[in-house]
Backbone as CSV, one residue per row, in Angstrom:
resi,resn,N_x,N_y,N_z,CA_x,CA_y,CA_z,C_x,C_y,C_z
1,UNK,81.247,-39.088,2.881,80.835,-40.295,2.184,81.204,-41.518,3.019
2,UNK,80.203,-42.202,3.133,80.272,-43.638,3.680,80.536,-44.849,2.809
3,UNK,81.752,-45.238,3.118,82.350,-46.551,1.855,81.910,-47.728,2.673
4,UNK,80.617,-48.767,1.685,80.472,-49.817,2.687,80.883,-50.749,1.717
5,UNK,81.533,-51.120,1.081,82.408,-52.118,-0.045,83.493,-51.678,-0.188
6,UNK,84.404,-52.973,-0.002,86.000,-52.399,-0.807,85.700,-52.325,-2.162
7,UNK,87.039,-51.717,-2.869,87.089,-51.980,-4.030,87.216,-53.547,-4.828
8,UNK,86.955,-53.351,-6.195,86.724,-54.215,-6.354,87.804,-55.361,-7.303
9,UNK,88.834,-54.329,-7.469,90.208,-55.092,-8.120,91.537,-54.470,-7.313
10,UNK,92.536,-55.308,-7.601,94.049,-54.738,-6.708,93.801,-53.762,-7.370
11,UNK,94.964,-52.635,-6.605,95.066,-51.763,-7.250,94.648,-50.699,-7.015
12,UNK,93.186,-50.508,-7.010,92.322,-49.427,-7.295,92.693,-48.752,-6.380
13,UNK,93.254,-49.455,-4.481,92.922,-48.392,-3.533,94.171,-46.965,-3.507
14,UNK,94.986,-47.865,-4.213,96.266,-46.642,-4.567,95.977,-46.037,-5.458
15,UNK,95.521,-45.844,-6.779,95.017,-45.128,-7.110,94.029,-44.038,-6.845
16,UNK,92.802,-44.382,-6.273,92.503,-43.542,-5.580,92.801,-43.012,-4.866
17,UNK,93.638,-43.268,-3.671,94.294,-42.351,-3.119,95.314,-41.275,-3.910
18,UNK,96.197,-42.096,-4.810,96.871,-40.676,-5.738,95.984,-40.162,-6.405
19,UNK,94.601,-40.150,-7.006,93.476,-39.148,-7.446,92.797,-38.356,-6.512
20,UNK,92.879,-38.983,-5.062,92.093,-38.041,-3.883,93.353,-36.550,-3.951
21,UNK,94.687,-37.025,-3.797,95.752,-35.910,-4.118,95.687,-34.716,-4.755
22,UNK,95.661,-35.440,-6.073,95.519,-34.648,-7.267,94.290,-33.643,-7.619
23,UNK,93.373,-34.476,-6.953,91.954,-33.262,-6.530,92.203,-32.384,-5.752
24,UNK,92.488,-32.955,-4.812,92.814,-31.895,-3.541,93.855,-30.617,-4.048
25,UNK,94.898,-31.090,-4.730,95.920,-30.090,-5.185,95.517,-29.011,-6.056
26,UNK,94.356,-29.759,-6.608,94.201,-29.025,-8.112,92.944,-28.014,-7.796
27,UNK,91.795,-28.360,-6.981,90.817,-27.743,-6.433,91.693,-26.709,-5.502
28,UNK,92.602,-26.728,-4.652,93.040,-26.088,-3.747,93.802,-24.442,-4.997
29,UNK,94.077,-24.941,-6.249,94.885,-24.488,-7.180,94.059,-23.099,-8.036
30,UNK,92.423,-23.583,-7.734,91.637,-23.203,-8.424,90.627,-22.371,-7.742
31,UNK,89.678,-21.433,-7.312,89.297,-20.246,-6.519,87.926,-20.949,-6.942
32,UNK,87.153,-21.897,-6.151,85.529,-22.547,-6.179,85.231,-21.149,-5.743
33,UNK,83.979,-21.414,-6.085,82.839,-20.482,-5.533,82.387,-21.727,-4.125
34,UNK,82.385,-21.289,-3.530,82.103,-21.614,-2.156,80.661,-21.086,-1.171
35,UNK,79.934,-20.455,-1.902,78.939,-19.719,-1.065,77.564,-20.524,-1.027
36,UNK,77.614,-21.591,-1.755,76.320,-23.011,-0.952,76.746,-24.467,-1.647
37,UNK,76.424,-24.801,-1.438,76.549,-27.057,-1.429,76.242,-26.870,-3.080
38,UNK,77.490,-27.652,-3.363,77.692,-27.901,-4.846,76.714,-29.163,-5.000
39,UNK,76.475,-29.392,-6.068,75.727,-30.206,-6.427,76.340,-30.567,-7.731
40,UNK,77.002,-32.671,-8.026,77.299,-32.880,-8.179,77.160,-34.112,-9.490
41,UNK,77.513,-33.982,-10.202,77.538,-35.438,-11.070,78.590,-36.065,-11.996
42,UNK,78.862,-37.029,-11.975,79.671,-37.881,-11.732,79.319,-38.604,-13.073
43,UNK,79.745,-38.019,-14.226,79.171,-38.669,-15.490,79.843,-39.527,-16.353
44,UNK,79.500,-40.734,-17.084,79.860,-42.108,-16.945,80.977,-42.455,-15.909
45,UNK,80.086,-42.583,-14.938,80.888,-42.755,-13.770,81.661,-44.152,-13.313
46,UNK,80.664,-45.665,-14.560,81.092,-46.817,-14.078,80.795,-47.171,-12.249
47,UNK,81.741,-47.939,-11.527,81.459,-48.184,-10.347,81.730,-47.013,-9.432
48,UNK,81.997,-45.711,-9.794,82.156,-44.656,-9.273,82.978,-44.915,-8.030
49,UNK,83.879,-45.634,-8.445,85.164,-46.034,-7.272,85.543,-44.500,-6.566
50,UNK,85.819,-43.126,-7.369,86.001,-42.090,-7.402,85.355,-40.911,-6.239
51,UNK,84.506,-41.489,-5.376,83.060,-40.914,-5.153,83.852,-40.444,-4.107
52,UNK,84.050,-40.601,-2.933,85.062,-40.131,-1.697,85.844,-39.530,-1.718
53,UNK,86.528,-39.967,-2.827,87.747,-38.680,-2.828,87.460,-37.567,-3.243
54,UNK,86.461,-37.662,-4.423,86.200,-36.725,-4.965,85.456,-35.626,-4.033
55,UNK,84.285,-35.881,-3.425,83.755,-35.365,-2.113,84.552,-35.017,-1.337
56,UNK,85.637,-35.360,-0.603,86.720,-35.256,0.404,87.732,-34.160,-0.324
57,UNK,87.750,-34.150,-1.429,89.099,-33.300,-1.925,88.032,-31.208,-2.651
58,UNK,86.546,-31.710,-2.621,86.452,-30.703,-2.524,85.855,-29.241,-1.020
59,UNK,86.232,-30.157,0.288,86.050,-29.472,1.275,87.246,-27.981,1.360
60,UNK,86.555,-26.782,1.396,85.463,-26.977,2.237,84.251,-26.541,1.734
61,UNK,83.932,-26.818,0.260,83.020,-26.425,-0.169,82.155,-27.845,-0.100
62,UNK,80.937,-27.888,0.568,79.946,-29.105,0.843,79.484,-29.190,-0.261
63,UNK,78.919,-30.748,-0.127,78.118,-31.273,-1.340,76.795,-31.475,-0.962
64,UNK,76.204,-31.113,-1.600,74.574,-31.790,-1.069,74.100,-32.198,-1.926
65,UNK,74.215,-32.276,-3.360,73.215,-33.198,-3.931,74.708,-34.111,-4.804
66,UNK,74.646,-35.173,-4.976,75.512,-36.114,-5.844,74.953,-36.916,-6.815
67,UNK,75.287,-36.953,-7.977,75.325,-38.172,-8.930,75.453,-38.670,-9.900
68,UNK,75.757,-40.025,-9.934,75.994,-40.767,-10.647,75.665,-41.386,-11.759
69,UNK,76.051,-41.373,-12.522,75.502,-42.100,-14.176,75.914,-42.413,-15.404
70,UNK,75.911,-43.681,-15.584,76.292,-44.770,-16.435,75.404,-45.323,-17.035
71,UNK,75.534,-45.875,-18.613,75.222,-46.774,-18.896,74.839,-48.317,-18.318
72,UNK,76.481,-48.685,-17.936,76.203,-49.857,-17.299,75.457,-50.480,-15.971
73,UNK,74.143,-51.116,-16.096,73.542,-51.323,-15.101,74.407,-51.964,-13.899
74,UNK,74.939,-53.079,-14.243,76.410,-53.553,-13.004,77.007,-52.724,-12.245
75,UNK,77.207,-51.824,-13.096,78.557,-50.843,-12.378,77.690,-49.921,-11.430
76,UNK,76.242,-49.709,-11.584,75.457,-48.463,-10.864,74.893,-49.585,-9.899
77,UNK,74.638,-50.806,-10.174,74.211,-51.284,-9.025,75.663,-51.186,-8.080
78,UNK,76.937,-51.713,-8.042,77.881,-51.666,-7.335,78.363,-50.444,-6.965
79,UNK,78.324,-49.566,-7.220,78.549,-48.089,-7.178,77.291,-47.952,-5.837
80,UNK,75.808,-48.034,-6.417,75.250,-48.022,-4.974,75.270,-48.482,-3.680
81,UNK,75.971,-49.843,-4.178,76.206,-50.629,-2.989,77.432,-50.400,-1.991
82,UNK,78.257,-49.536,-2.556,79.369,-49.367,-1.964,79.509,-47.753,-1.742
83,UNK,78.651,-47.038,-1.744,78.204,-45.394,-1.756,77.069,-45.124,-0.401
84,UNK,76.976,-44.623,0.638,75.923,-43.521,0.883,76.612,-42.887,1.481
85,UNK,76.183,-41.908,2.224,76.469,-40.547,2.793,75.118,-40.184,3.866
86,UNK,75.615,-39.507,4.975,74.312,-38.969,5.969,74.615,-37.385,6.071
87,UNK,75.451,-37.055,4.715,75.694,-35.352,4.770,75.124,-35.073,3.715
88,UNK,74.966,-35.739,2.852,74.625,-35.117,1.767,73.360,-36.079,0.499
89,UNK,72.184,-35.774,-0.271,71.506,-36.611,-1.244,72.325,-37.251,-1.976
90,UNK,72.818,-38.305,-2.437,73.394,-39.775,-3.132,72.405,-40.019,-3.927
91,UNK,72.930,-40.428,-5.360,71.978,-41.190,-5.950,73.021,-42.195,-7.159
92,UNK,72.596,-43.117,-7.521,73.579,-43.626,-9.231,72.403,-44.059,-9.837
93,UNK,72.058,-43.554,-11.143,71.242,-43.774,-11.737,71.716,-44.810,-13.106
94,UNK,71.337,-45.495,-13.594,71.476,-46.190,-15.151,70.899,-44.966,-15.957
95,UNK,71.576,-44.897,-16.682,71.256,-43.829,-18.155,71.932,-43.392,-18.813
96,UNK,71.736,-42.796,-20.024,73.189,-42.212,-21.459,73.549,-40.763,-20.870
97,UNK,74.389,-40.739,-20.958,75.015,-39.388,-20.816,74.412,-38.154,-21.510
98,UNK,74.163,-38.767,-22.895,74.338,-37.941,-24.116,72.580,-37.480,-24.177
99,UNK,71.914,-38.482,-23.006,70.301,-37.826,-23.140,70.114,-36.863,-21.759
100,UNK,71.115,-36.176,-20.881,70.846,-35.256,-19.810,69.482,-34.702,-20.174
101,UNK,69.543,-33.805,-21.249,68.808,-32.603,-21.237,67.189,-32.754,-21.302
102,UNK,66.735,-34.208,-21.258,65.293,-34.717,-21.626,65.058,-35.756,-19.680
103,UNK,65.935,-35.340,-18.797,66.236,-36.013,-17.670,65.474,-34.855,-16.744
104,UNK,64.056,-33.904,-16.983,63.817,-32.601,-16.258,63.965,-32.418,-15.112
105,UNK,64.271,-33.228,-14.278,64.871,-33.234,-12.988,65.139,-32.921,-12.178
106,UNK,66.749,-32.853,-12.960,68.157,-32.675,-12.855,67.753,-31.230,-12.423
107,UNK,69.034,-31.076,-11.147,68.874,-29.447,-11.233,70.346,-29.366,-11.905
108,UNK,70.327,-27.943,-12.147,71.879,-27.352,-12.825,72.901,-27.868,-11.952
109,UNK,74.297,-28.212,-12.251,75.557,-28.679,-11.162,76.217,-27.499,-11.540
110,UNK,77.009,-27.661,-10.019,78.354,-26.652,-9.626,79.314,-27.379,-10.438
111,UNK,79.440,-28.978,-10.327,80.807,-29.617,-10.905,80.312,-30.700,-11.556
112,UNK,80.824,-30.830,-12.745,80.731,-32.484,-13.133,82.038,-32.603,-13.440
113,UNK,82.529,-34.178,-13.168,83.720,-34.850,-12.888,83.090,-36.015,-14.108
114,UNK,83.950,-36.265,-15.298,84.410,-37.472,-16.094,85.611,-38.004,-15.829
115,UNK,85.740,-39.585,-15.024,86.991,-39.931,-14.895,87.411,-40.809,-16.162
116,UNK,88.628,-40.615,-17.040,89.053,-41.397,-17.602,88.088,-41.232,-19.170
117,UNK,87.854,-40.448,-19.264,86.900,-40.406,-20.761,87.785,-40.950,-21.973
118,UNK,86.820,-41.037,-22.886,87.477,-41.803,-24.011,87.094,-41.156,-25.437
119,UNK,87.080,-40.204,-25.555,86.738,-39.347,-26.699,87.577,-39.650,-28.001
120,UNK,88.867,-40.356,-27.769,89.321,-40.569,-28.838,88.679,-41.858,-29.800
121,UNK,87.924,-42.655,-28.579,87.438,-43.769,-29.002,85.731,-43.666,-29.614
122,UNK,85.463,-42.571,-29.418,83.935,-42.715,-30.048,83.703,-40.994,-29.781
123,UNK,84.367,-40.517,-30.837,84.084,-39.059,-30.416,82.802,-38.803,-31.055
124,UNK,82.217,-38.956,-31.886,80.558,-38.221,-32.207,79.949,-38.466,-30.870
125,UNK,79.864,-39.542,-30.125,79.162,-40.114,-28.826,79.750,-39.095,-27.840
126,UNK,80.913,-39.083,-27.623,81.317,-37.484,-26.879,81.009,-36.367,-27.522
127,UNK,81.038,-35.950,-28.461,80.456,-34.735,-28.503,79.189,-34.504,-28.349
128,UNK,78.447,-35.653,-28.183,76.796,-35.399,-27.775,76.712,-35.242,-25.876
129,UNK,77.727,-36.619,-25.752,77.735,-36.032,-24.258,78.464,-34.805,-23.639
130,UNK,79.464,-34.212,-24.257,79.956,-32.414,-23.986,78.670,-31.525,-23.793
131,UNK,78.363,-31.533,-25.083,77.395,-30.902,-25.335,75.624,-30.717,-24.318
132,UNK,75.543,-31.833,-23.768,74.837,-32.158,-22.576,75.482,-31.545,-20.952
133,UNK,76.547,-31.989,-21.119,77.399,-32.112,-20.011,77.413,-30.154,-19.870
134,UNK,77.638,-29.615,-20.835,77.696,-28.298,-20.977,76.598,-27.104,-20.718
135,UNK,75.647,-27.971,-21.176,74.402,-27.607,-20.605,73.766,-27.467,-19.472
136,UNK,73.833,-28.673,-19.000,73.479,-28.947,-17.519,74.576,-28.413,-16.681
137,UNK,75.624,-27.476,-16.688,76.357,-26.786,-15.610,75.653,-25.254,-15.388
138,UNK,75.706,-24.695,-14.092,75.536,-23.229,-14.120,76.680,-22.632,-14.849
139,UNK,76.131,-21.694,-14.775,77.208,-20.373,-15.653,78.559,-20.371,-14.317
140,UNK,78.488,-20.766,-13.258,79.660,-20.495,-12.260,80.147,-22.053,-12.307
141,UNK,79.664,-23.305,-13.375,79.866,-24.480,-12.836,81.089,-24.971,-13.601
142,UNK,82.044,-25.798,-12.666,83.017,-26.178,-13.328,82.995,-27.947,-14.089
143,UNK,84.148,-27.932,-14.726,83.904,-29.771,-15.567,85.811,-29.915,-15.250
144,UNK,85.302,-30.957,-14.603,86.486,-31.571,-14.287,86.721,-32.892,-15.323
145,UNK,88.037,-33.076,-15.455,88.733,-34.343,-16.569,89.603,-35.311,-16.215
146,UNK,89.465,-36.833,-16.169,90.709,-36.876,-15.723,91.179,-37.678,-17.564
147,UNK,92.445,-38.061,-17.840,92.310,-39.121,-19.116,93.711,-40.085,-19.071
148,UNK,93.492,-40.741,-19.739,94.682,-42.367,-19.917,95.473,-41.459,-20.666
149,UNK,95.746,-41.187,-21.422,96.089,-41.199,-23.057,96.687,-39.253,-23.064
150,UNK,97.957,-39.097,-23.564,98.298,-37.617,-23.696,97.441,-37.525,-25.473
151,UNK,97.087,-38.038,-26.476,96.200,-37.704,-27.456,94.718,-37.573,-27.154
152,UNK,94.013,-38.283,-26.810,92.972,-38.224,-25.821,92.815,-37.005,-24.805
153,UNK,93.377,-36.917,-24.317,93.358,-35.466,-23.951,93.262,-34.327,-24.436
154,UNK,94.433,-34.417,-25.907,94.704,-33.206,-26.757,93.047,-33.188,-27.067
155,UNK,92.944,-34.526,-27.469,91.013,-34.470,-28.074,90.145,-33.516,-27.130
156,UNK,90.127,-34.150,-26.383,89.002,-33.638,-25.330,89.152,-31.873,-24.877
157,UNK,90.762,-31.741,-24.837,90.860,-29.858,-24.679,90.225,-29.308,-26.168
158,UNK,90.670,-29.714,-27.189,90.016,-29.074,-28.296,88.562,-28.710,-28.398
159,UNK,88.021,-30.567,-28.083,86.322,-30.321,-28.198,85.948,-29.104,-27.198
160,UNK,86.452,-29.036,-25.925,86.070,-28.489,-25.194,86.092,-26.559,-25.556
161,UNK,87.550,-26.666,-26.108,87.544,-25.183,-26.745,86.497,-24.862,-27.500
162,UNK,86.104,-25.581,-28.852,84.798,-25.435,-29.523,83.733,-24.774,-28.806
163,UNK,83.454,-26.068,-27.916,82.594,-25.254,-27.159,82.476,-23.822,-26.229
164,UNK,83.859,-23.144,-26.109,84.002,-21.833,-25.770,83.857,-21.912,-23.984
165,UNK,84.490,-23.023,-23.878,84.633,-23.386,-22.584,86.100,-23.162,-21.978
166,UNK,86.791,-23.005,-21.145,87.442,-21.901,-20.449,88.222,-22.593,-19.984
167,UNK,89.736,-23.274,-20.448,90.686,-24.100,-19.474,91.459,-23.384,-18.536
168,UNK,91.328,-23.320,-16.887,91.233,-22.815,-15.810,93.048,-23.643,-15.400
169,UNK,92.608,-24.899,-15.840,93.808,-25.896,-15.181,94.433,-27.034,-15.977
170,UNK,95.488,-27.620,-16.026,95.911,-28.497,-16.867,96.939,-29.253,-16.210
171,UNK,96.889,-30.603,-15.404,97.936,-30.928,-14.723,98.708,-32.262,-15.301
172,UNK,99.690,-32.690,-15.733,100.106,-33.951,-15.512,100.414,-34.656,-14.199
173,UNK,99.920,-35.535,-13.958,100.041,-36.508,-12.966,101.046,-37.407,-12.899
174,UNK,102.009,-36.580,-11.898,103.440,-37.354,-11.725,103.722,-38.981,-11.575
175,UNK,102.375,-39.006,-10.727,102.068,-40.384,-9.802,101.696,-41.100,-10.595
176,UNK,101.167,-41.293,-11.640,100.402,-41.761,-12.298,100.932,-43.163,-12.513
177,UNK,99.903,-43.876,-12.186,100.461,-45.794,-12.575,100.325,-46.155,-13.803
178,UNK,101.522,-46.440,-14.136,101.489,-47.303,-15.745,100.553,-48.475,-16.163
179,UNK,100.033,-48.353,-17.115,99.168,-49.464,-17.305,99.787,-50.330,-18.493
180,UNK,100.006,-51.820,-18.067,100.830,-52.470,-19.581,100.171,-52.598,-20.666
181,UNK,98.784,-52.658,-20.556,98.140,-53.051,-21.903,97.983,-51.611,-22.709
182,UNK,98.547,-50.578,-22.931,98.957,-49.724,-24.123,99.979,-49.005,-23.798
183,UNK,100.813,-48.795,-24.888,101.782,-47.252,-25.004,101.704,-46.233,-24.364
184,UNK,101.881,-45.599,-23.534,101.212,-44.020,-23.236,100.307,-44.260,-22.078
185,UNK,99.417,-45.089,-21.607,98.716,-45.189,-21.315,98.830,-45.410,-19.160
186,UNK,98.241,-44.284,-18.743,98.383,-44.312,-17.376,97.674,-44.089,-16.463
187,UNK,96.912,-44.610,-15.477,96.179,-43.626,-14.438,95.727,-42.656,-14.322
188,UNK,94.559,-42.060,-14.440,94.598,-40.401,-14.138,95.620,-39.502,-14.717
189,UNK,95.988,-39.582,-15.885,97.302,-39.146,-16.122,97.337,-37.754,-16.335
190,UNK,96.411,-37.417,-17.029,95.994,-35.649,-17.253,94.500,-35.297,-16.011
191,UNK,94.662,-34.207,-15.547,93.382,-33.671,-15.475,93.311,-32.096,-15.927
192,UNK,92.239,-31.932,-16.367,91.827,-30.638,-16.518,90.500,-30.022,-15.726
193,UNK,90.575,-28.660,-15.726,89.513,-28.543,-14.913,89.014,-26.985,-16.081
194,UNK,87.674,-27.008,-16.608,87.086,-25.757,-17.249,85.725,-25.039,-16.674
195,UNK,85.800,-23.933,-17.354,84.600,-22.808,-17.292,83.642,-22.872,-17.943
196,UNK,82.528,-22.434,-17.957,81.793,-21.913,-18.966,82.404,-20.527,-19.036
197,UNK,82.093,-19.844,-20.349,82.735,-18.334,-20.472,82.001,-17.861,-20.942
């Protein structure tokens, strides 16, 4: 991945770097299928600050198709602007999460990555996007998590059990930067990584 914009607040670049880590550790932790170019999306991705590391921490399994998608038109224009690659298809699209399956497109992904989800905050709206998100993986494809919040999390492993989806990994993030504006609330603080089963 080719970064042609810094980020866009203090901060971010340490963070990402302790999330490039934590990928790397946690993918290294976990047995990919490795036998062709994952194909990737990056769902409510926002400015997809995430995009490099995330790519970088899953070598040596290649990426060839990537992307991105948000609601917010801002964040996908800046996300493009600060994104390409000459290894692999790039794209950030504007669109709902929760409408994948009417997107005919799309091919099936190896991985989708949600950074920072918020299920505690509008869970019917997440469970439409799980439920999408679940769909659109192959039967070998994994869903990566990262979340603020140790309740938020509890949320999101549950929904995910419902769905008969397969927790592979569960890490707390030592590193994790405190954030002052809530209780509890930190960086990348959980990730999980699941199956389909």
């Amino acid at each position: 991945m080719i970064q042609r914009l810094p980020f866009s607040y203090e901060g971010i670049d340490g963070d990402i770097q302790q999330l490039g880590d934590l990928l790397k550790n946690s993918f290294s932790a976990v047995d990919l299928n490795t036998d062709e170019n994952f194909s990737v999306l990056n769902l409510a991705c926002g400015r997809a600050d995430e995009t490099g590391v995330l790519v970088e921490a899953l070598v040596p399994v290649s990426v060839g198709f990537y992307l991105g998608i948000d609601l917010r038109s801002d964040a996908i224009q800046e996300a493009t602007r600060r994104w390409t690659s000459t290894d692999c298809e790039i794209h950030f699209m504007e669109g709902n999460a929760a409408m994948l399956g009417r997107m005919k497109t799309l091919p099936e992904f190896d991985l989708i990555f949600i950074r920072h989800q918020n299920y505690w905050h509008e869970p019917m709206v997440w469970e439409g996007i799980l439920d999408e998100a679940i769909s659109a993986m192959k039967p070998s494809g994994y869903l990566v998590c990262t979340s603020y919040f140790d309740l938020e999390h509890d949320l999101f492993k549950a929904s995910m059990r419902e769905r008969g989806a397969k927790l592979i990994l569960n890490v707390r993030n030592a590193h994790s930067r405190v954030l002052p504006d809530a209780d509890g609330k930190s960086v990348d603080r959980w990730l999980g990584i699941w199956q389909k089963t």
